[in-house]
SEFIZA-3560 file (N, C-alpha, C; in Angstrom, 3 decimals):
REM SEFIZA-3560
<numar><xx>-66.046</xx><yy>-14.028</yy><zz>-28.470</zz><atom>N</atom></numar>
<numar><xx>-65.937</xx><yy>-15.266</yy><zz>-29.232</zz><atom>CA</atom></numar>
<numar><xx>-67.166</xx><yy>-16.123</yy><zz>-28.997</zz><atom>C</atom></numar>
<numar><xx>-67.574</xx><yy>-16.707</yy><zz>-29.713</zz><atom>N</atom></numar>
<numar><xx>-68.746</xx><yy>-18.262</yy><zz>-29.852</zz><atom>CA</atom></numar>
<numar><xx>-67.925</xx><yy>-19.049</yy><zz>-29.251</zz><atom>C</atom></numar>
<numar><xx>-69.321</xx><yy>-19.312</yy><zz>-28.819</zz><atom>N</atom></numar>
<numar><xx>-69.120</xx><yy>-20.650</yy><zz>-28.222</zz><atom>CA</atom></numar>
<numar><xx>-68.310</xx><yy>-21.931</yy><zz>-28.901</zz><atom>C</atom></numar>
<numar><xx>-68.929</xx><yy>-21.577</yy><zz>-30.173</zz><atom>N</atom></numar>
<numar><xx>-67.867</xx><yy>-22.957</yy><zz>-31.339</zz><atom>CA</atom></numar>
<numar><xx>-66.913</xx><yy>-22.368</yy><zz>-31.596</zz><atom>C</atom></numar>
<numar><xx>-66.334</xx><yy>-21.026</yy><zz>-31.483</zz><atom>N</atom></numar>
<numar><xx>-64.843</xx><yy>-20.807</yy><zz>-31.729</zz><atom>CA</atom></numar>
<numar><xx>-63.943</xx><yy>-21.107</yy><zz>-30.858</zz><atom>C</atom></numar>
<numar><xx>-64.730</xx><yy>-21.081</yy><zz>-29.031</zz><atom>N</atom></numar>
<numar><xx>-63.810</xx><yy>-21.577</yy><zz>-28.176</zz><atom>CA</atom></numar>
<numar><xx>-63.512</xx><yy>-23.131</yy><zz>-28.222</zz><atom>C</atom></numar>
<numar><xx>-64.953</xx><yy>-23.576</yy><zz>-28.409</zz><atom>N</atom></numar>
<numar><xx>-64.731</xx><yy>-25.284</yy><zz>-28.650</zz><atom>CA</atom></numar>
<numar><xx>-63.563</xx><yy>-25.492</yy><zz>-29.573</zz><atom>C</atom></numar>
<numar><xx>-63.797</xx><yy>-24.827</yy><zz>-30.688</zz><atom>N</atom></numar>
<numar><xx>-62.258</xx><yy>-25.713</yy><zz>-31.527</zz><atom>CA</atom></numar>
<numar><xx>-61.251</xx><yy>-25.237</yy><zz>-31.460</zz><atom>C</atom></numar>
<numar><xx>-61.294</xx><yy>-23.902</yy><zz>-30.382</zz><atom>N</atom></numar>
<numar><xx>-59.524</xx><yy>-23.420</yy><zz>-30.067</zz><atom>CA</atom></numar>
<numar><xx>-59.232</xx><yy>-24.498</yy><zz>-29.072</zz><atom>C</atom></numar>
<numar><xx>-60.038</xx><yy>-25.312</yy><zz>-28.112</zz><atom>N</atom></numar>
<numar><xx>-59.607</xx><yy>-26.175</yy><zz>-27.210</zz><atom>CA</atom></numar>
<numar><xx>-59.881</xx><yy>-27.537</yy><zz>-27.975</zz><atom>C</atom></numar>
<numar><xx>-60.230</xx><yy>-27.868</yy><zz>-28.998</zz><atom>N</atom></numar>
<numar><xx>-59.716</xx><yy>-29.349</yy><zz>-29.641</zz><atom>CA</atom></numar>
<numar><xx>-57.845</xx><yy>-29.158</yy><zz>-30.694</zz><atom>C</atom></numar>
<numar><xx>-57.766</xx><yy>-27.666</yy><zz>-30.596</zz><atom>N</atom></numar>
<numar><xx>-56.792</xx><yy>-27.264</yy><zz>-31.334</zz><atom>CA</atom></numar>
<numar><xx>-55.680</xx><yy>-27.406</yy><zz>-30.787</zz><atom>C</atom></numar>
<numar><xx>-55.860</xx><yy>-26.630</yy><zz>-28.937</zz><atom>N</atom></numar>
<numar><xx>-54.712</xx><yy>-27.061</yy><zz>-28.002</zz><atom>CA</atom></numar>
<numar><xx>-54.572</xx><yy>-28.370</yy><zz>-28.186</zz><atom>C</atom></numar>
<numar><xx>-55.754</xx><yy>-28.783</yy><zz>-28.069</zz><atom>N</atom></numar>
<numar><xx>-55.565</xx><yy>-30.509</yy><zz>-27.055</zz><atom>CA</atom></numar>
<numar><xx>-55.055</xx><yy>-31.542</yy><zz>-28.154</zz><atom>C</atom></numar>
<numar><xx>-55.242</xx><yy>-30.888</yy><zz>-29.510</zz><atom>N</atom></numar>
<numar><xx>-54.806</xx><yy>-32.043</yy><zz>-30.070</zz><atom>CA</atom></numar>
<numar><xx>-53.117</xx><yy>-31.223</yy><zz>-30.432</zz><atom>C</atom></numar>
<numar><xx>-52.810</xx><yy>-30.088</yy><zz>-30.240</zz><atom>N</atom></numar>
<numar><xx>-51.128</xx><yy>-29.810</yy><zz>-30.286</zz><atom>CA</atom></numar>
<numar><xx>-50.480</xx><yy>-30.070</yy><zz>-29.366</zz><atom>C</atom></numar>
<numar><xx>-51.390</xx><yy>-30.402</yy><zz>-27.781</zz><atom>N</atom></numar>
<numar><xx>-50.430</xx><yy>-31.047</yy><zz>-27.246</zz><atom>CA</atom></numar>
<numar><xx>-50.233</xx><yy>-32.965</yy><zz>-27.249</zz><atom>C</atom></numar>
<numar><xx>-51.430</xx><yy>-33.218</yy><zz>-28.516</zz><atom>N</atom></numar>
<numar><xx>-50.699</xx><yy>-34.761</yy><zz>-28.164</zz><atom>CA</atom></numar>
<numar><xx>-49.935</xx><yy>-34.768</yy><zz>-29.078</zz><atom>C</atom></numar>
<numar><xx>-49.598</xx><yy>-34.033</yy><zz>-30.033</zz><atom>N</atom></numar>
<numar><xx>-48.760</xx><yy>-34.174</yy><zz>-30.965</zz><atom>CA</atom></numar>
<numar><xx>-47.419</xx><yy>-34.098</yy><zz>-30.361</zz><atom>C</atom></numar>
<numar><xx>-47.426</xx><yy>-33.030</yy><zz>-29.496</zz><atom>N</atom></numar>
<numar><xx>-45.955</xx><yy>-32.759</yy><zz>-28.818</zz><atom>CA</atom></numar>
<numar><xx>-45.561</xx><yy>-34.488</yy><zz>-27.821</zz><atom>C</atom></numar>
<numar><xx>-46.671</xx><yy>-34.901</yy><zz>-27.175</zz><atom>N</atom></numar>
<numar><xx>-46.244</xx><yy>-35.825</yy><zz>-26.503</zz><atom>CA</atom></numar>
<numar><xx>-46.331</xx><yy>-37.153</yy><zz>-27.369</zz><atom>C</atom></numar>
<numar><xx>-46.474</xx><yy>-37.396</yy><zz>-28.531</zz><atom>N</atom></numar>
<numar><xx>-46.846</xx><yy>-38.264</yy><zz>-29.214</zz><atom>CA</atom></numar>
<numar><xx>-45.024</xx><yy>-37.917</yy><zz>-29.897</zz><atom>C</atom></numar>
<numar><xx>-44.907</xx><yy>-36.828</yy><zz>-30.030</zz><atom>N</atom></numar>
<numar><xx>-43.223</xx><yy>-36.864</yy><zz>-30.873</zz><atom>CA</atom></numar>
<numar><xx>-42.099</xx><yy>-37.023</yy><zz>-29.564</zz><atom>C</atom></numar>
<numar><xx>-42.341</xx><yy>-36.498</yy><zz>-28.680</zz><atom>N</atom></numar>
<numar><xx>-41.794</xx><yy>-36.847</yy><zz>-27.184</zz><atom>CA</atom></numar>
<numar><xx>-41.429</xx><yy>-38.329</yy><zz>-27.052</zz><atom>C</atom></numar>
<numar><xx>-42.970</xx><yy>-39.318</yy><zz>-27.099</zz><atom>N</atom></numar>
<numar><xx>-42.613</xx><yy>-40.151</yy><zz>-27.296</zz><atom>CA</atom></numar>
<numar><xx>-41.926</xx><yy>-41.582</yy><zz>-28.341</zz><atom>C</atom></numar>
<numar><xx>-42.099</xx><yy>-40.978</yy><zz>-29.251</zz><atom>N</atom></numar>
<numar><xx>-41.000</xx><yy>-41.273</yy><zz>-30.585</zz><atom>CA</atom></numar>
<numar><xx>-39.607</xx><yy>-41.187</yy><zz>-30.360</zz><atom>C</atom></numar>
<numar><xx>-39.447</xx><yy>-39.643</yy><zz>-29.982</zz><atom>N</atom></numar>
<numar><xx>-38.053</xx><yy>-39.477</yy><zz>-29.761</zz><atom>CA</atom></numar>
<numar><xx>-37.588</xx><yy>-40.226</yy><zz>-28.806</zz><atom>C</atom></numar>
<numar><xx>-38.422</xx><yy>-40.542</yy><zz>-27.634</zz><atom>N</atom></numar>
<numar><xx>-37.739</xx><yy>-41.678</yy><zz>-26.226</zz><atom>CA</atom></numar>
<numar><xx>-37.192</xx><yy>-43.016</yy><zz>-26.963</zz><atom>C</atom></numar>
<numar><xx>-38.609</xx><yy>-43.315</yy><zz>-27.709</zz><atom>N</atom></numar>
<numar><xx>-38.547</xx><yy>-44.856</yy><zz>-27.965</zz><atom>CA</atom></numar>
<numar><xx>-37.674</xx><yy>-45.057</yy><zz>-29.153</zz><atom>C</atom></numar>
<numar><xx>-37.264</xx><yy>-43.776</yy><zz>-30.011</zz><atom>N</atom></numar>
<numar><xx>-36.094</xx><yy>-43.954</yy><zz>-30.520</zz><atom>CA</atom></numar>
<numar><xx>-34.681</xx><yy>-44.185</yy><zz>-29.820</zz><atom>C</atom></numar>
<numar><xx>-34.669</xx><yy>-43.670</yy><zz>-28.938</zz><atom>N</atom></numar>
<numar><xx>-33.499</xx><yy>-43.239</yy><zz>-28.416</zz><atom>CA</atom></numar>
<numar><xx>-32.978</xx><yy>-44.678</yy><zz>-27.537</zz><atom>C</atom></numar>
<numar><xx>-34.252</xx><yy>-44.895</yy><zz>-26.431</zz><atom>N</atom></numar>
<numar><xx>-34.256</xx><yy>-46.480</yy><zz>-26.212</zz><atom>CA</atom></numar>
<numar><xx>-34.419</xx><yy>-47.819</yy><zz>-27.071</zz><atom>C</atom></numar>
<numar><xx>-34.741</xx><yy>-47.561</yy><zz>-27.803</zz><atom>N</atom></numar>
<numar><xx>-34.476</xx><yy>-48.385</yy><zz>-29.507</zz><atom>CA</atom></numar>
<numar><xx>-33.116</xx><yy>-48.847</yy><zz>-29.779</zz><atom>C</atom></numar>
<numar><xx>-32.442</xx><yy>-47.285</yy><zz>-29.574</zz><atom>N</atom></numar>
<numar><xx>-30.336</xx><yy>-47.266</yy><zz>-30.520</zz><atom>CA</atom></numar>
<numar><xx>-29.782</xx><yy>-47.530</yy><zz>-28.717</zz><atom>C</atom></numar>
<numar><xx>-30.011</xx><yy>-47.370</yy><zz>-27.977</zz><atom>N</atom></numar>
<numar><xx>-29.326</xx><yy>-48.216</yy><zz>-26.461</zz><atom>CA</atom></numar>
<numar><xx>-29.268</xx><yy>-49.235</yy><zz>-26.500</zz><atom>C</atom></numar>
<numar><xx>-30.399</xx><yy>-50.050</yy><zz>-26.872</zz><atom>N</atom></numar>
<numar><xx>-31.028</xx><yy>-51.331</yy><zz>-26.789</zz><atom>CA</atom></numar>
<numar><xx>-29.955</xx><yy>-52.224</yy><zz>-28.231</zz><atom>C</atom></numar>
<numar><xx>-30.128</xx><yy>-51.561</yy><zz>-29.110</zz><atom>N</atom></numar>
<numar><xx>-29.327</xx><yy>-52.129</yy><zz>-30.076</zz><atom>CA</atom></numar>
<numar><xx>-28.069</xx><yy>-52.276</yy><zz>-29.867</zz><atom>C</atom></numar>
<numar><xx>-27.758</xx><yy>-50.849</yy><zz>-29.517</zz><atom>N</atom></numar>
<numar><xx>-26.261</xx><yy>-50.823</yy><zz>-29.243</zz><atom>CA</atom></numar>
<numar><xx>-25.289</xx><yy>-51.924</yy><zz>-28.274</zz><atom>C</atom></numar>
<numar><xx>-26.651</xx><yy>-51.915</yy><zz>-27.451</zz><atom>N</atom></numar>
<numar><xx>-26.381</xx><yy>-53.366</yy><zz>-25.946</zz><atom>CA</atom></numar>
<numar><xx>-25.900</xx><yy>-54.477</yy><zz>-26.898</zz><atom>C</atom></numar>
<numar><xx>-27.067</xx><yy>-54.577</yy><zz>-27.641</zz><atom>N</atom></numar>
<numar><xx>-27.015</xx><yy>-55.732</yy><zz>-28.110</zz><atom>CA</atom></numar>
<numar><xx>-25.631</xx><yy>-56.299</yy><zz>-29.483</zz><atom>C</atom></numar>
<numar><xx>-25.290</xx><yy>-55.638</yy><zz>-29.701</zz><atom>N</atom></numar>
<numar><xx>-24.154</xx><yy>-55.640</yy><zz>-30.825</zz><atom>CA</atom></numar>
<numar><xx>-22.580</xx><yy>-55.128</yy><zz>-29.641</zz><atom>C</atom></numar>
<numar><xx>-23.216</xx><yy>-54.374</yy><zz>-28.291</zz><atom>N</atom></numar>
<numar><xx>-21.657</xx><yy>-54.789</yy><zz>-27.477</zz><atom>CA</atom></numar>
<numar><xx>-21.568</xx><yy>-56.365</yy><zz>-27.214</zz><atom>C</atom></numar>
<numar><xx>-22.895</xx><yy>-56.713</yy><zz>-26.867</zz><atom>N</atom></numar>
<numar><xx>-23.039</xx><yy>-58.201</yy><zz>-26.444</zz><atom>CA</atom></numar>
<numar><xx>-22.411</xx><yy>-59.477</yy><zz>-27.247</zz><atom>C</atom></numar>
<numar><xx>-22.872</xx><yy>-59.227</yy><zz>-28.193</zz><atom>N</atom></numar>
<numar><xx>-22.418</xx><yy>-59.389</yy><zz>-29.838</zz><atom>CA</atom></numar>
<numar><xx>-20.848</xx><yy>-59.883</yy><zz>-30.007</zz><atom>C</atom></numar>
<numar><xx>-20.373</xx><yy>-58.393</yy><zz>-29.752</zz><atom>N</atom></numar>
<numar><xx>-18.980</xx><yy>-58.251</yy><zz>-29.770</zz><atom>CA</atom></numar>
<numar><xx>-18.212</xx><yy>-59.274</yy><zz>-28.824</zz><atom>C</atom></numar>
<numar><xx>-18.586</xx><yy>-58.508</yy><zz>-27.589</zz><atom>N</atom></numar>
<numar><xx>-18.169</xx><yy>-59.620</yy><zz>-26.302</zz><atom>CA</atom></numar>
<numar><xx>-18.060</xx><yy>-61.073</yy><zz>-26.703</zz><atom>C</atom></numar>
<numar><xx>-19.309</xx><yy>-61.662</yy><zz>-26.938</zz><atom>N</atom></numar>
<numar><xx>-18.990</xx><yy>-63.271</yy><zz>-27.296</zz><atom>CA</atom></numar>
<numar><xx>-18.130</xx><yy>-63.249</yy><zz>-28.232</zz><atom>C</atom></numar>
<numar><xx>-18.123</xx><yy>-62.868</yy><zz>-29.867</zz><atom>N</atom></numar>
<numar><xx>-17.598</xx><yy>-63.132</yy><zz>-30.467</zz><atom>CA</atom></numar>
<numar><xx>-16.032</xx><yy>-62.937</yy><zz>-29.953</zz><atom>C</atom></numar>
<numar><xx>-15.702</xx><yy>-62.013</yy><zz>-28.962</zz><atom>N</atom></numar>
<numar><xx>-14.157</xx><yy>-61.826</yy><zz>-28.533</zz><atom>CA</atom></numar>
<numar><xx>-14.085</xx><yy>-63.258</yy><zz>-27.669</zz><atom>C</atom></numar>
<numar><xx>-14.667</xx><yy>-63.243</yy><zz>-26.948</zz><atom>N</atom></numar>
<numar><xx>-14.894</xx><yy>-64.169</yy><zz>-26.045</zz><atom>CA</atom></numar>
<numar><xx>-14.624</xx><yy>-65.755</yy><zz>-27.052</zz><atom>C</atom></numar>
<numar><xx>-15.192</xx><yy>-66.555</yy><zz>-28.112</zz><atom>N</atom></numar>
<numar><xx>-14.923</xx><yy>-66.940</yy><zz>-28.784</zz><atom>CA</atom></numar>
<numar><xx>-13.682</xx><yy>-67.262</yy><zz>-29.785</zz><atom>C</atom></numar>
<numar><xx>-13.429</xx><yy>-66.798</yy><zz>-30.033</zz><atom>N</atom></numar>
<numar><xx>-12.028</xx><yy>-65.985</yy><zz>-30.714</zz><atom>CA</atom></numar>
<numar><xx>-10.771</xx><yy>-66.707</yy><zz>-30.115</zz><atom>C</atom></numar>
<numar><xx>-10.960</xx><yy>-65.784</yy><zz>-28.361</zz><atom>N</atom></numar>
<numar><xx>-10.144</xx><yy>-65.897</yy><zz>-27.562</zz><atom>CA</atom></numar>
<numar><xx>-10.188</xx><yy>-68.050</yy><zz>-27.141</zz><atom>C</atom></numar>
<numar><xx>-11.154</xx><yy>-68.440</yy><zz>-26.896</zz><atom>N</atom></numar>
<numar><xx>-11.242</xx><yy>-69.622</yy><zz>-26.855</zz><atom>CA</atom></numar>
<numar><xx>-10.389</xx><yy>-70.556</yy><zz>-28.092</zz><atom>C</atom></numar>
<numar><xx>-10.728</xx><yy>-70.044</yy><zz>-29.205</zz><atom>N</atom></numar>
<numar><xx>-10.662</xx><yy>-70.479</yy><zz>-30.505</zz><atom>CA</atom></numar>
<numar><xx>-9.098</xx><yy>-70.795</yy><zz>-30.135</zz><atom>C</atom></numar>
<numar><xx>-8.054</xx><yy>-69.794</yy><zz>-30.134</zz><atom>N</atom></numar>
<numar><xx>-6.756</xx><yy>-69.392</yy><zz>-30.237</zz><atom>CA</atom></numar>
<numar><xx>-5.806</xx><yy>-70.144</yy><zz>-29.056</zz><atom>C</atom></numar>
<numar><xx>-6.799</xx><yy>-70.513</yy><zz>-28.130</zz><atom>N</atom></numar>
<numar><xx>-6.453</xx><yy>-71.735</yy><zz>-26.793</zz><atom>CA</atom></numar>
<numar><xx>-6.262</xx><yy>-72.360</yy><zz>-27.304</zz><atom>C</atom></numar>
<numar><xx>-7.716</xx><yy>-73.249</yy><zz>-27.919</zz><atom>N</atom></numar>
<numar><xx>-7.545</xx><yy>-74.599</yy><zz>-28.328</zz><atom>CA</atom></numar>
<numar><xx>-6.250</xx><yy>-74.743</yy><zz>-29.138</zz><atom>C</atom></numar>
<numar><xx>-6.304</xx><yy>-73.842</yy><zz>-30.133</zz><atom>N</atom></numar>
<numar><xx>-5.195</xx><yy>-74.094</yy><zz>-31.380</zz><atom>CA</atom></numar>
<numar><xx>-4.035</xx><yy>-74.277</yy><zz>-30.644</zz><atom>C</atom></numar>
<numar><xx>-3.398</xx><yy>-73.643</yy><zz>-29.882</zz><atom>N</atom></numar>
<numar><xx>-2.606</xx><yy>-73.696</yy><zz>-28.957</zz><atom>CA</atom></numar>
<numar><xx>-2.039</xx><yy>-74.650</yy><zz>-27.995</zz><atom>C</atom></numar>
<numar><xx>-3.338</xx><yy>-75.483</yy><zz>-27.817</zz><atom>N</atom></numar>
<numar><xx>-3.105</xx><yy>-76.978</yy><zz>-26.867</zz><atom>CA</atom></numar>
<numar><xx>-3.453</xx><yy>-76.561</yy><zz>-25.623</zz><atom>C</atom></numar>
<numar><xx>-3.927</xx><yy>-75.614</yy><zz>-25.280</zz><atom>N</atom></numar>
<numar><xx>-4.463</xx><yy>-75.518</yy><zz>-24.281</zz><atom>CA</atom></numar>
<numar><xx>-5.292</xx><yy>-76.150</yy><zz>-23.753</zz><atom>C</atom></numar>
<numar><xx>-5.347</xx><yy>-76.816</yy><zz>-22.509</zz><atom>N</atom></numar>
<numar><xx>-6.569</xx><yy>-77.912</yy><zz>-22.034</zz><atom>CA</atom></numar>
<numar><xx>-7.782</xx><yy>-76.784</yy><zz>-21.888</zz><atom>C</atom></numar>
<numar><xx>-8.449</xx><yy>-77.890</yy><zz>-21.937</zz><atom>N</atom></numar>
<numar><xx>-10.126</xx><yy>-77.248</yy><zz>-22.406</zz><atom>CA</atom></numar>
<numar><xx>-10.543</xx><yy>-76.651</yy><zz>-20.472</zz><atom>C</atom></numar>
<numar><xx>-10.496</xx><yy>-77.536</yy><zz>-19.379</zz><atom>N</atom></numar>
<numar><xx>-10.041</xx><yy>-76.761</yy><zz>-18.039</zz><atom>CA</atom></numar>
<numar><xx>-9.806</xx><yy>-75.072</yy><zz>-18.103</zz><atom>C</atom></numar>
<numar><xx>-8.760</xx><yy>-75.125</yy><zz>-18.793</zz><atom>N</atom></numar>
<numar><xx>-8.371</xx><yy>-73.333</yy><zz>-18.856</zz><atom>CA</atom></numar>
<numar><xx>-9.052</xx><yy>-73.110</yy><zz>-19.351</zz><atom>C</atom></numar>
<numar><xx>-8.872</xx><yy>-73.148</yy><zz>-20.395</zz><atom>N</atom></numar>
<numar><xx>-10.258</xx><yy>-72.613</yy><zz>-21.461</zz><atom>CA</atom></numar>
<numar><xx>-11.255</xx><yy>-72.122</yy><zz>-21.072</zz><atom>C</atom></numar>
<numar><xx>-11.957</xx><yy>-73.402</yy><zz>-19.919</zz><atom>N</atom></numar>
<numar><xx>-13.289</xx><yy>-72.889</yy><zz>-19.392</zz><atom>CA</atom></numar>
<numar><xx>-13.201</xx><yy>-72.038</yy><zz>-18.214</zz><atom>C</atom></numar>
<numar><xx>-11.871</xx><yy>-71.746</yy><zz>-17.736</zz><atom>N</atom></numar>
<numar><xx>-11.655</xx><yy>-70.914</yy><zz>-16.440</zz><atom>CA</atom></numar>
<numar><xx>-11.367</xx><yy>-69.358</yy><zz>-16.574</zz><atom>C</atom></numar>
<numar><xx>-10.659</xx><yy>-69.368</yy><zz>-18.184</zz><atom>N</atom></numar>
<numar><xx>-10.680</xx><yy>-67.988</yy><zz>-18.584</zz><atom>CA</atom></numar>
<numar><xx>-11.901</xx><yy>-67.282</yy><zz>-19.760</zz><atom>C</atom></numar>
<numar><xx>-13.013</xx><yy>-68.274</yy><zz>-20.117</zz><atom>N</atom></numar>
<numar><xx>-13.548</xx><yy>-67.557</yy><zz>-20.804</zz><atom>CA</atom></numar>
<numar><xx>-15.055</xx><yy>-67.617</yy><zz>-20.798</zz><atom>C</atom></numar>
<numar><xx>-14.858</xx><yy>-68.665</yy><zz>-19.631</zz><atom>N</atom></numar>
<numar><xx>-16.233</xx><yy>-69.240</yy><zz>-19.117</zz><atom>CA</atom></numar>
<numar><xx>-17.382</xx><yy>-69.552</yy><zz>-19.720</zz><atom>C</atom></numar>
<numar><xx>-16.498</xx><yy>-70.265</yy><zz>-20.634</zz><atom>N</atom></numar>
<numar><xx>-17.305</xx><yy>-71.386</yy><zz>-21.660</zz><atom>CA</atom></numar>
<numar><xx>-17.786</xx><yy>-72.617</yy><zz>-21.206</zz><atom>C</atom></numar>
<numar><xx>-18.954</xx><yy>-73.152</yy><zz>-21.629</zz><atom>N</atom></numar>
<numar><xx>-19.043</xx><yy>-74.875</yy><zz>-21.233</zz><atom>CA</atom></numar>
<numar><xx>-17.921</xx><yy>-74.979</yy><zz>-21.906</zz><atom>C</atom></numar>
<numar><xx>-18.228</xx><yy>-76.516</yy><zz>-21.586</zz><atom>N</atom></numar>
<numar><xx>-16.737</xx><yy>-77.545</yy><zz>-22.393</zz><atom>CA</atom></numar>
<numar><xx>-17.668</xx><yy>-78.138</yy><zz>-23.388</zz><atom>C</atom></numar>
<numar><xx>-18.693</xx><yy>-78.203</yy><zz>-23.828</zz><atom>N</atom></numar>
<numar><xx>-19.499</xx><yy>-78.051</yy><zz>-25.039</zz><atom>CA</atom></numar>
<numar><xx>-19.321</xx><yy>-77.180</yy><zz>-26.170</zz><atom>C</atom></numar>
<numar><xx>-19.198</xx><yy>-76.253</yy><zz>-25.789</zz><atom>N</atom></numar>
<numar><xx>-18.912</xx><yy>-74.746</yy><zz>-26.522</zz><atom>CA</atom></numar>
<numar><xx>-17.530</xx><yy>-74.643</yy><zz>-27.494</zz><atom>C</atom></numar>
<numar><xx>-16.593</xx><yy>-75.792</yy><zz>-26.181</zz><atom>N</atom></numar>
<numar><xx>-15.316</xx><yy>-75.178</yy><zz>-26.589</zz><atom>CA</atom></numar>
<numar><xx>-15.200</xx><yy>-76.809</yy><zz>-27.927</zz><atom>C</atom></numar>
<numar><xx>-15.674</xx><yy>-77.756</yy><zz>-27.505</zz><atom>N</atom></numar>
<numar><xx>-15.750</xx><yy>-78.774</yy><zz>-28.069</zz><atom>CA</atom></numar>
<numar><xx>-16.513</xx><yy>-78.236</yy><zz>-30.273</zz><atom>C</atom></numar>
<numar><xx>-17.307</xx><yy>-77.846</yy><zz>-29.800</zz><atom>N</atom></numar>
<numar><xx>-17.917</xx><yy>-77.361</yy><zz>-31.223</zz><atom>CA</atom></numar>
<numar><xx>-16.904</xx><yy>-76.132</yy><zz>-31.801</zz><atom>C</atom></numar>
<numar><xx>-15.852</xx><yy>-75.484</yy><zz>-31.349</zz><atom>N</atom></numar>
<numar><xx>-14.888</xx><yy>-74.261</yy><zz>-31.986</zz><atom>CA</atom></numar>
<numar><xx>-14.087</xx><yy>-74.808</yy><zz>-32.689</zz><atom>C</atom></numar>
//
């Protein structure tokens, strides 16, 4: 083989392996992408239960005290529901 046939069999590796680590890293930062989201829409959830649950106190007559002892809301929070 030439000398220039070995040169571009080794720009050939080198650039198939950044491709592999270049989709490697896609696939991570996808993957930590849908975790990250997912966190974020349990989080989501949580308050809004969390909320909810406040909401259904107040209506109730529940002093705002409890309120803030079971859902660990300011008394701001519970004041604006």
């Amino acid at each position: 083989m030439s000398d220039s046939s070995l040169a571009f069999e080794k720009v050939f590796e080198e650039v198939g392996w950044i491709a592999k680590w270049e989709a490697r890293g896609e696939a991570r930062g996808i993957a930590v992408g849908e975790a990250r989201g997912e966190a974020r829409g349990e989080e989501k959830g949580r308050q809004e239960s969390i909320l909810e649950i406040a909401r259904k106190m107040k209506e109730a007559g529940r002093p705002f005290s409890e309120i803030m002892e079971f859902t660990g809301l300011p008394i701001d929070a519970i004041e604006r529901i």
